[in-house]
C-alpha positions, -999 to +999 in steps of 0.1 A: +453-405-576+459-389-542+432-379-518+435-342-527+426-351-560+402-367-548+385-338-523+386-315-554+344-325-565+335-336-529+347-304-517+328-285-551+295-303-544+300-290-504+298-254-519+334-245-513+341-215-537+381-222-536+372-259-547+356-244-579+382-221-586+411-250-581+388-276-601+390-253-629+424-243-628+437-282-627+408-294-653+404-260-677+434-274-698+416-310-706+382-294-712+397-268-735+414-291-751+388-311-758+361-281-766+389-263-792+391-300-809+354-305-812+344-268-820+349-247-848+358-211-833+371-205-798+344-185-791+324-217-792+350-237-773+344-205-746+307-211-740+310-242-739+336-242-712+311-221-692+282-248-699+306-276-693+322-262-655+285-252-645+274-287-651+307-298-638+292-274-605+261-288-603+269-324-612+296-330-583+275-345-560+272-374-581+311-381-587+323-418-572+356-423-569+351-462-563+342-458-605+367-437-615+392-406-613+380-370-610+398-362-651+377-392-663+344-377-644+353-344-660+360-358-694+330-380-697+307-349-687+325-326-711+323-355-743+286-352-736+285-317-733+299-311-762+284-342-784+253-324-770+263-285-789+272-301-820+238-323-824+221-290-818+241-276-843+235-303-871+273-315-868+289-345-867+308-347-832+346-352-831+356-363-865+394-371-857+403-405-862+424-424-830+451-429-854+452-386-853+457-371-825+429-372-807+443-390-782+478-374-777+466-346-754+501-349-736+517-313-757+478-297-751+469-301-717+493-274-707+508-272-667+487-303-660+505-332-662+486-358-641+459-353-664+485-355-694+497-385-681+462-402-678+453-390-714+487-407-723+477-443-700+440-442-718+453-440-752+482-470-750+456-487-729+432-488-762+460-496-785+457-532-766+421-541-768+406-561-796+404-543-829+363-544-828+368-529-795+391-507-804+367-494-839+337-491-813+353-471-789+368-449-815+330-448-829+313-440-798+335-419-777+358-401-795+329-396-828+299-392-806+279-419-826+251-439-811+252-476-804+224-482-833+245-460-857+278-479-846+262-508-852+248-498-891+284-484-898+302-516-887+274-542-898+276-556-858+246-566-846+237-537-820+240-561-785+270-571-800+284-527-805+271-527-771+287-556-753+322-545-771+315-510-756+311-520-723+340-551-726+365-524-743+358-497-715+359-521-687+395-533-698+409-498-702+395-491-666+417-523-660+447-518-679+450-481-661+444-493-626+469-523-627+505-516-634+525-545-657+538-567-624+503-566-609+484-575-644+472-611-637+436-608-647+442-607-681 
């Protein structure tokens, strides 16, 4: 991550119209990536790209990078943007399985390829958690179901669905900060 990257939201939440206009140009791929896979018409993936850049806008102010990198601040906010549209809607959000390609974003993304390249890291670093974690991740983040309907699909008690979400997300966080020489926490 370098520290331009990392200006990109500070400088959005400052106001800084040329921020806005670069923060879409470098994210626009990921979120309509991720709006054509969850939406039925492009149409819908469009309006939804408006929603999900103006809360993008007014959400800036709360990015930390000390949690985690600007695509995964943008990802998380356009997963819940869009889990939001299809509730309203009566759908079921993001039916692919992780098996599919919902997690090979490298040949979608377009000119982006840090953010391909992270997309790429996130999805091997799931492939090694624990098969529970793996199922409730796949469950929560990439289907859009709640921890109590995780928890009545799987059988898990729900503190146990919540305890593998927060252990499985933890570890990816880890697995894509620490490169294979430096992984001695494991």
């Amino acid at each position: 991550m370098s520290d331009g990257e990392n200006a990109v939201l500070e400088r959005v939440a400052a106001g800084d119209p040329a921020a806005v206009k670069e923060c879409m140009d470098r994210f626009g791929g990921l979120v309509w990536t991720l709006a054509r896979r969850a939406l039925p018409t492009a149409q819908d993936a469009e309006d939804a790209m408006q929603e999900i850049f103006t809360e993008i806008w007014l959400s800036a102010n709360r990015y930390d990078q000390n949690r985690g990198s600007e695509t995964v601040f943008i990802a998380t906010i356009t997963r819940r943007r869009l889990i939001d549209r299809l509730r309203k809607q009566g759908r079921r959000p993001f039916t692919e399985s992780m098996d599919n390609e919902a997690l090979h974003l490298e040949g979608n993304i377009g000119q982006n390829a840090e953010v391909a390249a992270e997309a790429a890291l996130a999805a091997r670093a799931v492939t090694r958690l624990k098969p529970a974690q793996q199922k409730v991740l796949e469950l929560g983040l990439l289907r859009g179901f709640s921890h109590s309907e995780i928890a009545q699909r799987t059988g898990m008690p729900l503190g146990t669905v919540k305890t593998q979400m927060r252990r499985g997300l933890i570890r990816v966080r880890e697995l894509m900060s620490v490169g294979p020489d430096e992984d001695h926490e494991s």
